[in-house]
Kinemage of the C-alpha trace (Angstrom):
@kinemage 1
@onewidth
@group {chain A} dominant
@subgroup {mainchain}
@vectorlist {calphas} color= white
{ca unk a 1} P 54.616 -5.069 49.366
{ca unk a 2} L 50.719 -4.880 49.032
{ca unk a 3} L 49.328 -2.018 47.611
{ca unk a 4} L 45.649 -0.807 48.780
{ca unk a 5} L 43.207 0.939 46.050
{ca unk a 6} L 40.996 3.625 47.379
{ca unk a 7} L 37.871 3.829 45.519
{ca unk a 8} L 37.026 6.982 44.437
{ca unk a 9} L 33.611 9.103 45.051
{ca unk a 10} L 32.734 8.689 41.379
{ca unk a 11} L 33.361 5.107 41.831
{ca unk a 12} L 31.540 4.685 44.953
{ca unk a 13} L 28.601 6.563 43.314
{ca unk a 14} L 28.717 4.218 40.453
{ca unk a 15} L 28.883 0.796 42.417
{ca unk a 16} L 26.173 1.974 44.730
{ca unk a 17} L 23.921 2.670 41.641
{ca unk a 18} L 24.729 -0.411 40.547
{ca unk a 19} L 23.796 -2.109 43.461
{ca unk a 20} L 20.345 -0.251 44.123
{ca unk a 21} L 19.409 -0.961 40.676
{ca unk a 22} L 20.370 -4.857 41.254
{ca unk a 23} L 17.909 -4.689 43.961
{ca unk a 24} L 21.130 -4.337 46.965
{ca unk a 25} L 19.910 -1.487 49.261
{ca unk a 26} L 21.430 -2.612 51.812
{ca unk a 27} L 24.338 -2.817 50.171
{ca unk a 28} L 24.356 0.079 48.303
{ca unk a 29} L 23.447 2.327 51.399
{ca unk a 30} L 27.014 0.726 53.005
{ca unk a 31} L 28.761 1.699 49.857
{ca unk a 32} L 27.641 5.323 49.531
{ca unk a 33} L 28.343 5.911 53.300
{ca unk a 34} L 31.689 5.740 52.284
{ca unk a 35} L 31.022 8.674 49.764
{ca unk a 36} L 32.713 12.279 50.858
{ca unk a 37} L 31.742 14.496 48.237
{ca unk a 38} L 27.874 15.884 48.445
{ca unk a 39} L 27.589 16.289 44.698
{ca unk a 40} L 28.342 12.297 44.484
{ca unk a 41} L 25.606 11.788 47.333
{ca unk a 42} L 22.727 13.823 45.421
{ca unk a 43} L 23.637 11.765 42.325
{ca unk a 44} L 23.447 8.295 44.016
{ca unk a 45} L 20.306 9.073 46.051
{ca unk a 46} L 18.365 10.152 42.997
């Protein structure tokens, strides 16, 4: 049986930071669209 991992806002946050910072807008705009909570959002748009 195969298990699926939900990334969590925090996590989402992080990877799209990480992304952005690599130079991955694209990227990291697709990965924070997948962010819920607004407090997560504020953090990965500044």
């Amino acid at each position: 049986m195969m298990t699926t991992h939900t990334s969590t806002d925090e996590q989402l946050k992080d990877q799209a930071i990480r992304q952005a910072l690599a130079g991955d807008i694209t990227g990291a705009r697709e990965t924070v669209s997948g962010v819920v909570d607004r407090r997560y959002l504020r953090d990965a748009w500044q």
